[in-house]
BAFI-3210 file (N, C-alpha, C; in Angstrom, 3 decimals, decimal comma, padded with zeros to 6 digits):
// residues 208
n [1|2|3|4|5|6|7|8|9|10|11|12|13|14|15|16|17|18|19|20|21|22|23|24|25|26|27|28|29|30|31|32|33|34|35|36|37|38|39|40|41|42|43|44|45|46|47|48|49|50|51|52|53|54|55|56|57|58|59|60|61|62|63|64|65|66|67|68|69|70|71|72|73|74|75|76|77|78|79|80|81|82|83|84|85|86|87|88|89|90|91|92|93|94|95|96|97|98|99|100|101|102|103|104|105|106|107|108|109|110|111|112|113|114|115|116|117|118|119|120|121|122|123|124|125|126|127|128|129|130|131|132|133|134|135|136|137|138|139|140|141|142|143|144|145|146|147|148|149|150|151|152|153|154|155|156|157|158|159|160|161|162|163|164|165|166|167|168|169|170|171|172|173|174|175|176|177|178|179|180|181|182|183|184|185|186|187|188|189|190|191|192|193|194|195|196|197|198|199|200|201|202|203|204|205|206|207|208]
n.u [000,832|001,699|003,853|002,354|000,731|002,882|003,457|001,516|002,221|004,276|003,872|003,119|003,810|006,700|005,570|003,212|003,096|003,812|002,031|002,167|004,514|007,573|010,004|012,188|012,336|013,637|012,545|010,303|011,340|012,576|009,734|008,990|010,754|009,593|007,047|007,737|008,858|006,853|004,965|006,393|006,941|004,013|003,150|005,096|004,477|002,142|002,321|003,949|001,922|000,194|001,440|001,872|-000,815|-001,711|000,482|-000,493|-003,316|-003,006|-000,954|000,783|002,760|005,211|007,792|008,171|006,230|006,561|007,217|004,814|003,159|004,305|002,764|000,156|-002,133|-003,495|-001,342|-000,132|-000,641|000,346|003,010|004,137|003,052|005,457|007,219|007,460|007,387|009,832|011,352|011,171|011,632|014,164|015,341|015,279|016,900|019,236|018,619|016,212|013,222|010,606|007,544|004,817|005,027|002,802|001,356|002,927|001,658|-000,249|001,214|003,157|001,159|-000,454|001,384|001,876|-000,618|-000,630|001,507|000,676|-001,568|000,026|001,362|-001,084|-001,327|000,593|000,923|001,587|004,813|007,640|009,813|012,390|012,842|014,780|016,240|017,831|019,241|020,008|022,207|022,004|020,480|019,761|021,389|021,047|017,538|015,685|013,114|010,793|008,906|008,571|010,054|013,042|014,747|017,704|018,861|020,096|021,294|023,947|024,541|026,179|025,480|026,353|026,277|026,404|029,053|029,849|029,749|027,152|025,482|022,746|020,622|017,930|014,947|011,598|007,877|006,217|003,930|001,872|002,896|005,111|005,843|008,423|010,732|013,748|016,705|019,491|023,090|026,607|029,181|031,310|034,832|036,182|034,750|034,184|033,321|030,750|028,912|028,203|025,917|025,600|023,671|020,407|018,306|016,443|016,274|014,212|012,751|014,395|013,909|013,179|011,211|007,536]
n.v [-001,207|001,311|001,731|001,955|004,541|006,079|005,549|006,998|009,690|010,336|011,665|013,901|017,544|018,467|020,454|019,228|017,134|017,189|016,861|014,184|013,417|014,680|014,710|013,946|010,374|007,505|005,444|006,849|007,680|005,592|004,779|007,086|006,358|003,871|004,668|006,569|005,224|003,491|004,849|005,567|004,033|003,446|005,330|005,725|003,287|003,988|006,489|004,759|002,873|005,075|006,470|004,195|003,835|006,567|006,322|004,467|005,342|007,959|008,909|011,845|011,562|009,529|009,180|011,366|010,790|010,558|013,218|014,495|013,215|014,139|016,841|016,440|016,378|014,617|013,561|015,119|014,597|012,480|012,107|014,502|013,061|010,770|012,284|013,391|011,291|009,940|012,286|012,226|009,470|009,374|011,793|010,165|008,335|010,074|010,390|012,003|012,996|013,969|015,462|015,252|016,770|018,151|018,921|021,013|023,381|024,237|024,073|026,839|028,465|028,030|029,122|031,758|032,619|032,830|034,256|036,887|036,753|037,661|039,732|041,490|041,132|041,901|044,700|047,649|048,524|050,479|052,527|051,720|052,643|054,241|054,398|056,452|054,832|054,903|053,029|051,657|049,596|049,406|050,283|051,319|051,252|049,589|050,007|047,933|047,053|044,196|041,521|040,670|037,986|037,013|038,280|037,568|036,339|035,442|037,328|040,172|043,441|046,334|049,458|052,765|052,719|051,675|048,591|046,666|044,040|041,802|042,291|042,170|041,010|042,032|042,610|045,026|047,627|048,404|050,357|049,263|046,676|044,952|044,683|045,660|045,064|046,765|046,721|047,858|045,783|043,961|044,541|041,955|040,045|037,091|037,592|036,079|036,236|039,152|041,782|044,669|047,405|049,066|051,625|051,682|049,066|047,254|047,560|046,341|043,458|040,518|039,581|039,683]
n.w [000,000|000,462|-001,073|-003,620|-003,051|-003,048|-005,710|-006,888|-005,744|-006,655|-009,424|-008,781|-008,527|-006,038|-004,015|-003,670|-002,306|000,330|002,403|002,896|002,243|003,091|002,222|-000,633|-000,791|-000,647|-001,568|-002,709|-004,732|-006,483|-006,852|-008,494|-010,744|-011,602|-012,562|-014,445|-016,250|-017,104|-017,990|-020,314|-021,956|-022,647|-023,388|-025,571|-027,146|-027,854|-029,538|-031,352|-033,047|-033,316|-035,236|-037,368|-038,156|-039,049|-041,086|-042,569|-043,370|-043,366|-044,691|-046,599|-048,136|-048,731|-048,181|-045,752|-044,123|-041,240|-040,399|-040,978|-039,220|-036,790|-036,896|-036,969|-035,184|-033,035|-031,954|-030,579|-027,421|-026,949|-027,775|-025,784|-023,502|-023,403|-023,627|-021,492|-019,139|-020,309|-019,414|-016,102|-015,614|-016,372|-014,803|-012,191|-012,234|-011,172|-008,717|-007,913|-008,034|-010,346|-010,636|-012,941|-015,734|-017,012|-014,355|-013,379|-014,252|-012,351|-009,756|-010,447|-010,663|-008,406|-006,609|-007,381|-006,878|-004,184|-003,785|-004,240|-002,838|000,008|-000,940|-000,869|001,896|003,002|002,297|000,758|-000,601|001,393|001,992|004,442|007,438|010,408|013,229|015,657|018,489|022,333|022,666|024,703|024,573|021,972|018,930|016,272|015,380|012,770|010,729|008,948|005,904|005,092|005,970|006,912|005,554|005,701|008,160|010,742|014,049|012,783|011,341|009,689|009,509|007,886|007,522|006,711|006,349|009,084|010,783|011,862|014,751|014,742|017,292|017,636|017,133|016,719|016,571|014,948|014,439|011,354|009,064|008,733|009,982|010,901|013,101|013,686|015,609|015,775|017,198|017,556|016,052|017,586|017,828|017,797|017,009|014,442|011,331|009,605|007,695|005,935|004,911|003,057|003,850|002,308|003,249|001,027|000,083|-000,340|-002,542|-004,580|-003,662|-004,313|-003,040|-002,217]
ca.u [000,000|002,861|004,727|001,036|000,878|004,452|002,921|000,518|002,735|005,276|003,190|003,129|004,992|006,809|005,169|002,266|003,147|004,426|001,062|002,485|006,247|008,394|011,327|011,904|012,357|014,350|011,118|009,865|012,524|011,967|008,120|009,166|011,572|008,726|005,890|007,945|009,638|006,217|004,537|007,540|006,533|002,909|002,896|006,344|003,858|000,423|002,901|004,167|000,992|-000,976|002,282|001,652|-002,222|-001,332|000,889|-001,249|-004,566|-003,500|000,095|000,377|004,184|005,214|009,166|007,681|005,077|007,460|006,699|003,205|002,675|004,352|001,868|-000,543|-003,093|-004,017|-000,225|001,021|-000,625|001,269|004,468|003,907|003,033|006,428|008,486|007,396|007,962|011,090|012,085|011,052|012,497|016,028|015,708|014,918|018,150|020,100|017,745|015,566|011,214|010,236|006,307|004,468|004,924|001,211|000,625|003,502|001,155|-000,668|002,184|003,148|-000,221|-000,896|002,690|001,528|-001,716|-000,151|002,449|-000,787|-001,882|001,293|001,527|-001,965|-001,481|001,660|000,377|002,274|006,412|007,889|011,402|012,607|013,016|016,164|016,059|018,782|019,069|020,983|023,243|022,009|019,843|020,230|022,100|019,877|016,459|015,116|011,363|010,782|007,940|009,057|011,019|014,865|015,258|018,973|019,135|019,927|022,648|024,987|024,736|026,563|024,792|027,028|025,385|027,109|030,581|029,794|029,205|026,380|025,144|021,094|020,728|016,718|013,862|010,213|006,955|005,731|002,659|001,641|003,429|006,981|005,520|009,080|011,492|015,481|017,090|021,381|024,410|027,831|029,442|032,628|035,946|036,716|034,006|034,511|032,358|030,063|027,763|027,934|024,742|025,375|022,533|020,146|016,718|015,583|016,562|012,785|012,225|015,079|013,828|011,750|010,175|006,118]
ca.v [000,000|002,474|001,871|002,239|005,859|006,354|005,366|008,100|010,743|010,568|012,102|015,279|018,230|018,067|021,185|019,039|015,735|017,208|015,868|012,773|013,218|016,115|014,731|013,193|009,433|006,287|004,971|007,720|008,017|004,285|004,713|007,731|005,434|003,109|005,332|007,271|004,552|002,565|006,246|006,533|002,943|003,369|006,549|005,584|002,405|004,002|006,849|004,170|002,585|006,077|006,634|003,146|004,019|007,576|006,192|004,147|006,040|009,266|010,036|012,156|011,385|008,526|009,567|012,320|010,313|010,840|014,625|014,633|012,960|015,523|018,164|015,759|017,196|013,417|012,783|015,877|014,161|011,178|012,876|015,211|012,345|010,133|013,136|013,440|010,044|010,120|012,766|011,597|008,292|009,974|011,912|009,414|007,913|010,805|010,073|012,909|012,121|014,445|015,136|015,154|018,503|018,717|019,399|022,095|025,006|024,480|024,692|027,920|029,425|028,598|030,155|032,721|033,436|032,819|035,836|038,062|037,069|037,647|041,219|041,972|040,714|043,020|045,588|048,518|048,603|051,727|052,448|051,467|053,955|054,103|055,639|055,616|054,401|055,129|052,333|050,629|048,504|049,004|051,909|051,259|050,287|049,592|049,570|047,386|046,411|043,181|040,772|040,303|037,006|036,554|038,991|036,246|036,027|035,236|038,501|041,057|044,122|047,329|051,177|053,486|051,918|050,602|047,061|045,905|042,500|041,903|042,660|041,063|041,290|042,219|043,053|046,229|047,855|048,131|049,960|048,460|045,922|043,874|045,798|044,929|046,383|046,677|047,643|047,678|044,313|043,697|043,808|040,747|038,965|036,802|038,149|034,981|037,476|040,278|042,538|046,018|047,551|050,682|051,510|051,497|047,724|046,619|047,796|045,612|042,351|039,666|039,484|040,260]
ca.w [000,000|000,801|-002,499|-004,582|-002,262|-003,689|-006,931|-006,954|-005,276|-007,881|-010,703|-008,181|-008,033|-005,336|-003,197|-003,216|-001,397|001,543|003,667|003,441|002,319|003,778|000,876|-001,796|000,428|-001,691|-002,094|-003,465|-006,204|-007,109|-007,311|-009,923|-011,720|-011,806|-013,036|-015,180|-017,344|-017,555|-018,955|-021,377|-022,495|-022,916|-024,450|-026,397|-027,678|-028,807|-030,425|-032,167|-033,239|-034,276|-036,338|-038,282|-038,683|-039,595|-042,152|-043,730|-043,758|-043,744|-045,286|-048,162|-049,103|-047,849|-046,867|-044,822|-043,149|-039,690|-040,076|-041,269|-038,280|-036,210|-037,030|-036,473|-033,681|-032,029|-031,926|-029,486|-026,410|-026,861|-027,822|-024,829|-022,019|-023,606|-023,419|-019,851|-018,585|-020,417|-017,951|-015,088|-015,750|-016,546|-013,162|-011,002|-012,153|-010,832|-007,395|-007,978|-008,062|-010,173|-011,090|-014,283|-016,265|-016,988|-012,786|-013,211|-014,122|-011,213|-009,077|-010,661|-010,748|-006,781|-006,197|-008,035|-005,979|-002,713|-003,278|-004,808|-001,152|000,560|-000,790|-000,236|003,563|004,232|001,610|-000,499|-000,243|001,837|002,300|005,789|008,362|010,959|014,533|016,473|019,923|023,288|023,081|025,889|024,222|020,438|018,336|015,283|015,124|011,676|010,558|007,487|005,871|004,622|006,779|006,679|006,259|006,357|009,041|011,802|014,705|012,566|010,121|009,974|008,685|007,259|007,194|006,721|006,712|010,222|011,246|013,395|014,663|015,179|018,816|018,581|016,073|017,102|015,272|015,257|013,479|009,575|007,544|008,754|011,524|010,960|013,764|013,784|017,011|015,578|018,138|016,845|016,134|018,376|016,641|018,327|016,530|013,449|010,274|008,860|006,875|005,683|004,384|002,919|004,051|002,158|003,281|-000,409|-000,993|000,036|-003,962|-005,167|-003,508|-005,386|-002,375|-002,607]
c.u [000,871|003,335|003,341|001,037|002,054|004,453|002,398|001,075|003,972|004,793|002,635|003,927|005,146|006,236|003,554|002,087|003,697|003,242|001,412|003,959|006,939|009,920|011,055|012,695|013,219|013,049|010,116|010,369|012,011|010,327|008,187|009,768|010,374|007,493|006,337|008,110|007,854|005,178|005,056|006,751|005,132|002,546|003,499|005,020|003,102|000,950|002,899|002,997|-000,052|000,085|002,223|000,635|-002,088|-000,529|000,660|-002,468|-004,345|-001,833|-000,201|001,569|004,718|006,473|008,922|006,422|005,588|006,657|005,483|002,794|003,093|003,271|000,659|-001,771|-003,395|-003,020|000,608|000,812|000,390|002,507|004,953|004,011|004,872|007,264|008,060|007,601|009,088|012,124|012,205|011,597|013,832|016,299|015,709|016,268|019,359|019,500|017,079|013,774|010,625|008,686|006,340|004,848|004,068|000,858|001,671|002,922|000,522|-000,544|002,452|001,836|-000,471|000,282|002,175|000,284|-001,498|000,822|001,690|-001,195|-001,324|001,161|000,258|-001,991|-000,319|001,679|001,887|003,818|006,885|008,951|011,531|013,093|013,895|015,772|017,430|018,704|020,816|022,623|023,402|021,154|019,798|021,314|021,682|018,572|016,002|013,516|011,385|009,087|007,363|010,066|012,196|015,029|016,583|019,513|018,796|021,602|023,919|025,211|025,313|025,854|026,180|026,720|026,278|028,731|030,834|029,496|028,766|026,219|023,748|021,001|019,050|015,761|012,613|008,945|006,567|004,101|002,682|002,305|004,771|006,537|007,142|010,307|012,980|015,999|019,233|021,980|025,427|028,611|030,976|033,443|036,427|035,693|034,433|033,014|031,660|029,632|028,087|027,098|024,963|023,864|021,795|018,831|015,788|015,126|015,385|012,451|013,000|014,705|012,760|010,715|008,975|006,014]
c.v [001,264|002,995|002,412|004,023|006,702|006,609|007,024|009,383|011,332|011,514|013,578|015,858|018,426|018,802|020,466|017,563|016,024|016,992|014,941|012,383|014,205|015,870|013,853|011,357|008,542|005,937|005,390|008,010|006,500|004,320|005,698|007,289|004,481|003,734|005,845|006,488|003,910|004,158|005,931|005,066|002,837|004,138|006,782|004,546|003,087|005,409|005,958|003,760|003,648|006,545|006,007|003,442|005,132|007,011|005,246|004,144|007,052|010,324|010,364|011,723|010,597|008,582|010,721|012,127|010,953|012,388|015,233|014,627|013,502|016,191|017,457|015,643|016,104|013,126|013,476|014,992|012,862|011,301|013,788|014,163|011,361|010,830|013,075|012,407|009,513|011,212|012,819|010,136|008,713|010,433|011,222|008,665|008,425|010,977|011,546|012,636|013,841|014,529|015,258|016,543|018,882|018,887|020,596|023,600|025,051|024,774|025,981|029,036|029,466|029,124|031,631|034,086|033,301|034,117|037,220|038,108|037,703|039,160|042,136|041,979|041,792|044,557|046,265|048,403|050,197|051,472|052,338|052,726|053,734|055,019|054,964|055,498|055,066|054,254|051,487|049,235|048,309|050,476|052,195|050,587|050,601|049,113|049,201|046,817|045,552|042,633|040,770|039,232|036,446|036,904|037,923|036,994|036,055|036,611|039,420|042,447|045,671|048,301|052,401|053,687|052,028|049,271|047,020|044,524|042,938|041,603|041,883|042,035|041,270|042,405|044,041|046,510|048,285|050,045|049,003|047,383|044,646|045,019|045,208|045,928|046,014|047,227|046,847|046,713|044,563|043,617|042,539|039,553|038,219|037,120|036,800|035,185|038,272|040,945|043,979|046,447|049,056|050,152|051,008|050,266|046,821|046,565|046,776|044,088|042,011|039,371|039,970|041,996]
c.w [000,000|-000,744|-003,546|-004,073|-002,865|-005,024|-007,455|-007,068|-006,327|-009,060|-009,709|-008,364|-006,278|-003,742|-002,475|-002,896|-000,164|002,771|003,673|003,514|002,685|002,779|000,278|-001,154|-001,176|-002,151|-002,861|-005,028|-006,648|-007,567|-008,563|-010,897|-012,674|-013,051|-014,233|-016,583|-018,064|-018,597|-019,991|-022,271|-023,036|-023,768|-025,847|-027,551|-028,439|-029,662|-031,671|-033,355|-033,805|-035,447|-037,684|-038,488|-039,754|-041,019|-043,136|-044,096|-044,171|-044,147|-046,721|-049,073|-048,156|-046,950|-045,796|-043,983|-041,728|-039,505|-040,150|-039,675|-036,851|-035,990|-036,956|-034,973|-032,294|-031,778|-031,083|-027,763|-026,280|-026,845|-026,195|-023,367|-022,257|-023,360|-021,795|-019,072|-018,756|-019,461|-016,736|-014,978|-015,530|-015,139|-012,455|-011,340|-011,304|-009,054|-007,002|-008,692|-008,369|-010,703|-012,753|-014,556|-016,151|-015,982|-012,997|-013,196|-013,181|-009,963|-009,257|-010,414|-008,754|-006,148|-006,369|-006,852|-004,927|-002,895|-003,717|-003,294|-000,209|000,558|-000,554|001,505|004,035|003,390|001,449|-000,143|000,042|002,103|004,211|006,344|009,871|011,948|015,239|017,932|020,989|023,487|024,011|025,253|022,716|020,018|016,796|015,412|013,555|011,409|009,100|007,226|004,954|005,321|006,430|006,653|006,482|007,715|010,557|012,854|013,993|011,333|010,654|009,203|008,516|006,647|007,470|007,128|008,359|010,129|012,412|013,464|015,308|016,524|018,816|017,411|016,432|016,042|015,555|014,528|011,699|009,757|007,471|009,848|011,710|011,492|013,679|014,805|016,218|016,770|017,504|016,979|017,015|017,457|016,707|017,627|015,376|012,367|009,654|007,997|006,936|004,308|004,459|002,451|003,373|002,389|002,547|-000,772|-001,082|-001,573|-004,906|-004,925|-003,872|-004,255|-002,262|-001,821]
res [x|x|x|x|x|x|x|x|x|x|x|x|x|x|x|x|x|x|x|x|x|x|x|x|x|x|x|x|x|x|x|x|x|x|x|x|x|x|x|x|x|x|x|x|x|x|x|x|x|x|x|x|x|x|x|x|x|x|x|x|x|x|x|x|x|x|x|x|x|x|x|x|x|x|x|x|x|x|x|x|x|x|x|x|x|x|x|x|x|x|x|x|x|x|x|x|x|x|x|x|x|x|x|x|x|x|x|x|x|x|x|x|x|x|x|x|x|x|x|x|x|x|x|x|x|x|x|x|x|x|x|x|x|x|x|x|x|x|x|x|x|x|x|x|x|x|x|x|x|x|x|x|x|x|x|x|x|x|x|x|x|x|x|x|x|x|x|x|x|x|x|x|x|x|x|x|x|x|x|x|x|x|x|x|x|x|x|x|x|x|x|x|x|x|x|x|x|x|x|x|x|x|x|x|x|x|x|x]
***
Protein backbone atom coordinates (compact mmCIF):
# COMPACT_ATOMS: atom_id res chain seq x y z
CA UNK A 1 0.00 0.00 0.00
CA UNK A 2 2.86 2.47 0.80
CA UNK A 3 4.73 1.87 -2.50
CA UNK A 4 1.04 2.24 -4.58
CA UNK A 5 0.88 5.86 -2.26
CA UNK A 6 4.45 6.35 -3.69
CA UNK A 7 2.92 5.37 -6.93
CA UNK A 8 0.52 8.10 -6.95
CA UNK A 9 2.74 10.74 -5.28
CA UNK A 10 5.28 10.57 -7.88
CA UNK A 11 3.19 12.10 -10.70
CA UNK A 12 3.13 15.28 -8.18
CA UNK A 13 4.99 18.23 -8.03
CA UNK A 14 6.81 18.07 -5.34
CA UNK A 15 5.17 21.19 -3.20
CA UNK A 16 2.27 19.04 -3.22
CA UNK A 17 3.15 15.74 -1.40
CA UNK A 18 4.43 17.21 1.54
CA UNK A 19 1.06 15.87 3.67
CA UNK A 20 2.49 12.77 3.44
CA UNK A 21 6.25 13.22 2.32
CA UNK A 22 8.39 16.12 3.78
CA UNK A 23 11.33 14.73 0.88
CA UNK A 24 11.90 13.19 -1.80
CA UNK A 25 12.36 9.43 0.43
CA UNK A 26 14.35 6.29 -1.69
CA UNK A 27 11.12 4.97 -2.09
CA UNK A 28 9.86 7.72 -3.47
CA UNK A 29 12.52 8.02 -6.20
CA UNK A 30 11.97 4.29 -7.11
CA UNK A 31 8.12 4.71 -7.31
CA UNK A 32 9.17 7.73 -9.92
CA UNK A 33 11.57 5.43 -11.72
CA UNK A 34 8.73 3.11 -11.81
CA UNK A 35 5.89 5.33 -13.04
CA UNK A 36 7.95 7.27 -15.18
CA UNK A 37 9.64 4.55 -17.34
CA UNK A 38 6.22 2.57 -17.56
CA UNK A 39 4.54 6.25 -18.95
CA UNK A 40 7.54 6.53 -21.38
CA UNK A 41 6.53 2.94 -22.49
CA UNK A 42 2.91 3.37 -22.92
CA UNK A 43 2.90 6.55 -24.45
CA UNK A 44 6.34 5.58 -26.40
CA UNK A 45 3.86 2.41 -27.68
CA UNK A 46 0.42 4.00 -28.81
CA UNK A 47 2.90 6.85 -30.42
CA UNK A 48 4.17 4.17 -32.17
CA UNK A 49 0.99 2.59 -33.24
CA UNK A 50 -0.98 6.08 -34.28
CA UNK A 51 2.28 6.63 -36.34
CA UNK A 52 1.65 3.15 -38.28
CA UNK A 53 -2.22 4.02 -38.68
CA UNK A 54 -1.33 7.58 -39.60
CA UNK A 55 0.89 6.19 -42.15
CA UNK A 56 -1.25 4.15 -43.73
CA UNK A 57 -4.57 6.04 -43.76
CA UNK A 58 -3.50 9.27 -43.74
CA UNK A 59 0.09 10.04 -45.29
CA UNK A 60 0.38 12.16 -48.16
CA UNK A 61 4.18 11.39 -49.10
CA UNK A 62 5.21 8.53 -47.85
CA UNK A 63 9.17 9.57 -46.87
CA UNK A 64 7.68 12.32 -44.82
CA UNK A 65 5.08 10.31 -43.15
CA UNK A 66 7.46 10.84 -39.69
CA UNK A 67 6.70 14.62 -40.08
CA UNK A 68 3.20 14.63 -41.27
CA UNK A 69 2.68 12.96 -38.28
CA UNK A 70 4.35 15.52 -36.21
CA UNK A 71 1.87 18.16 -37.03
CA UNK A 72 -0.54 15.76 -36.47
CA UNK A 73 -3.09 17.20 -33.68
CA UNK A 74 -4.02 13.42 -32.03
CA UNK A 75 -0.23 12.78 -31.93
CA UNK A 76 1.02 15.88 -29.49
CA UNK A 77 -0.63 14.16 -26.41
CA UNK A 78 1.27 11.18 -26.86
CA UNK A 79 4.47 12.88 -27.82
CA UNK A 80 3.91 15.21 -24.83
CA UNK A 81 3.03 12.34 -22.02
CA UNK A 82 6.43 10.13 -23.61
CA UNK A 83 8.49 13.14 -23.42
CA UNK A 84 7.40 13.44 -19.85
CA UNK A 85 7.96 10.04 -18.59
CA UNK A 86 11.09 10.12 -20.42
CA UNK A 87 12.08 12.77 -17.95
CA UNK A 88 11.05 11.60 -15.09
CA UNK A 89 12.50 8.29 -15.75
CA UNK A 90 16.03 9.97 -16.55
CA UNK A 91 15.71 11.91 -13.16
CA UNK A 92 14.92 9.41 -11.00
CA UNK A 93 18.15 7.91 -12.15
CA UNK A 94 20.10 10.80 -10.83
CA UNK A 95 17.74 10.07 -7.39
CA UNK A 96 15.57 12.91 -7.98
CA UNK A 97 11.21 12.12 -8.06
CA UNK A 98 10.24 14.44 -10.17
CA UNK A 99 6.31 15.14 -11.09
CA UNK A 100 4.47 15.15 -14.28
CA UNK A 101 4.92 18.50 -16.27
CA UNK A 102 1.21 18.72 -16.99
CA UNK A 103 0.62 19.40 -12.79
CA UNK A 104 3.50 22.10 -13.21
CA UNK A 105 1.16 25.01 -14.12
CA UNK A 106 -0.67 24.48 -11.21
CA UNK A 107 2.18 24.69 -9.08
CA UNK A 108 3.15 27.92 -10.66
CA UNK A 109 -0.22 29.42 -10.75
CA UNK A 110 -0.90 28.60 -6.78
CA UNK A 111 2.69 30.16 -6.20
CA UNK A 112 1.53 32.72 -8.03
CA UNK A 113 -1.72 33.44 -5.98
CA UNK A 114 -0.15 32.82 -2.71
CA UNK A 115 2.45 35.84 -3.28
CA UNK A 116 -0.79 38.06 -4.81
CA UNK A 117 -1.88 37.07 -1.15
CA UNK A 118 1.29 37.65 0.56
CA UNK A 119 1.53 41.22 -0.79
CA UNK A 120 -1.97 41.97 -0.24
CA UNK A 121 -1.48 40.71 3.56
CA UNK A 122 1.66 43.02 4.23
CA UNK A 123 0.38 45.59 1.61
CA UNK A 124 2.27 48.52 -0.50
CA UNK A 125 6.41 48.60 -0.24
CA UNK A 126 7.89 51.73 1.84
CA UNK A 127 11.40 52.45 2.30
CA UNK A 128 12.61 51.47 5.79
CA UNK A 129 13.02 53.95 8.36
CA UNK A 130 16.16 54.10 10.96
CA UNK A 131 16.06 55.64 14.53
CA UNK A 132 18.78 55.62 16.47
CA UNK A 133 19.07 54.40 19.92
CA UNK A 134 20.98 55.13 23.29
CA UNK A 135 23.24 52.33 23.08
CA UNK A 136 22.01 50.63 25.89
CA UNK A 137 19.84 48.50 24.22
CA UNK A 138 20.23 49.00 20.44
CA UNK A 139 22.10 51.91 18.34
CA UNK A 140 19.88 51.26 15.28
CA UNK A 141 16.46 50.29 15.12
CA UNK A 142 15.12 49.59 11.68
CA UNK A 143 11.36 49.57 10.56
CA UNK A 144 10.78 47.39 7.49
CA UNK A 145 7.94 46.41 5.87
CA UNK A 146 9.06 43.18 4.62
CA UNK A 147 11.02 40.77 6.78
CA UNK A 148 14.87 40.30 6.68
CA UNK A 149 15.26 37.01 6.26
CA UNK A 150 18.97 36.55 6.36
CA UNK A 151 19.14 38.99 9.04
CA UNK A 152 19.93 36.25 11.80
CA UNK A 153 22.65 36.03 14.71
CA UNK A 154 24.99 35.24 12.57
CA UNK A 155 24.74 38.50 10.12
CA UNK A 156 26.56 41.06 9.97
CA UNK A 157 24.79 44.12 8.69
CA UNK A 158 27.03 47.33 7.26
CA UNK A 159 25.39 51.18 7.19
CA UNK A 160 27.11 53.49 6.72
CA UNK A 161 30.58 51.92 6.71
CA UNK A 162 29.79 50.60 10.22
CA UNK A 163 29.20 47.06 11.25
CA UNK A 164 26.38 45.90 13.39
CA UNK A 165 25.14 42.50 14.66
CA UNK A 166 21.09 41.90 15.18
CA UNK A 167 20.73 42.66 18.82
CA UNK A 168 16.72 41.06 18.58
CA UNK A 169 13.86 41.29 16.07
CA UNK A 170 10.21 42.22 17.10
CA UNK A 171 6.96 43.05 15.27
CA UNK A 172 5.73 46.23 15.26
CA UNK A 173 2.66 47.85 13.48
CA UNK A 174 1.64 48.13 9.57
CA UNK A 175 3.43 49.96 7.54
CA UNK A 176 6.98 48.46 8.75
CA UNK A 177 5.52 45.92 11.52
CA UNK A 178 9.08 43.87 10.96
CA UNK A 179 11.49 45.80 13.76
CA UNK A 180 15.48 44.93 13.78
CA UNK A 181 17.09 46.38 17.01
CA UNK A 182 21.38 46.68 15.58
CA UNK A 183 24.41 47.64 18.14
CA UNK A 184 27.83 47.68 16.85
CA UNK A 185 29.44 44.31 16.13
CA UNK A 186 32.63 43.70 18.38
CA UNK A 187 35.95 43.81 16.64
CA UNK A 188 36.72 40.75 18.33
CA UNK A 189 34.01 38.97 16.53
CA UNK A 190 34.51 36.80 13.45
CA UNK A 191 32.36 38.15 10.27
CA UNK A 192 30.06 34.98 8.86
CA UNK A 193 27.76 37.48 6.88
CA UNK A 194 27.93 40.28 5.68
CA UNK A 195 24.74 42.54 4.38
CA UNK A 196 25.37 46.02 2.92
CA UNK A 197 22.53 47.55 4.05
CA UNK A 198 20.15 50.68 2.16
CA UNK A 199 16.72 51.51 3.28
CA UNK A 200 15.58 51.50 -0.41
CA UNK A 201 16.56 47.72 -0.99
CA UNK A 202 12.79 46.62 0.04
CA UNK A 203 12.22 47.80 -3.96
CA UNK A 204 15.08 45.61 -5.17
CA UNK A 205 13.83 42.35 -3.51
CA UNK A 206 11.75 39.67 -5.39
CA UNK A 207 10.17 39.48 -2.38
CA UNK A 208 6.12 40.26 -2.61
Amino acid sequence: MSFLLDLMLSFLPPRYRSAWRHSASGSLVRAAAVSGFLEMVAFGTLYIVGFVSAFTHLAVIGPLAFVEYLFYPKSWPLAFFFFDGTIRWLSSLSGQAVGSLALYPATWIHGWLERRAERRRLGSKVPDTIERGDGARYELRISSCRPKGNWDKWMTVMYEERLYEIAAAELGQPPRPYLYLLRTKPESKVIRGLHRYDPNEVFQEEWP
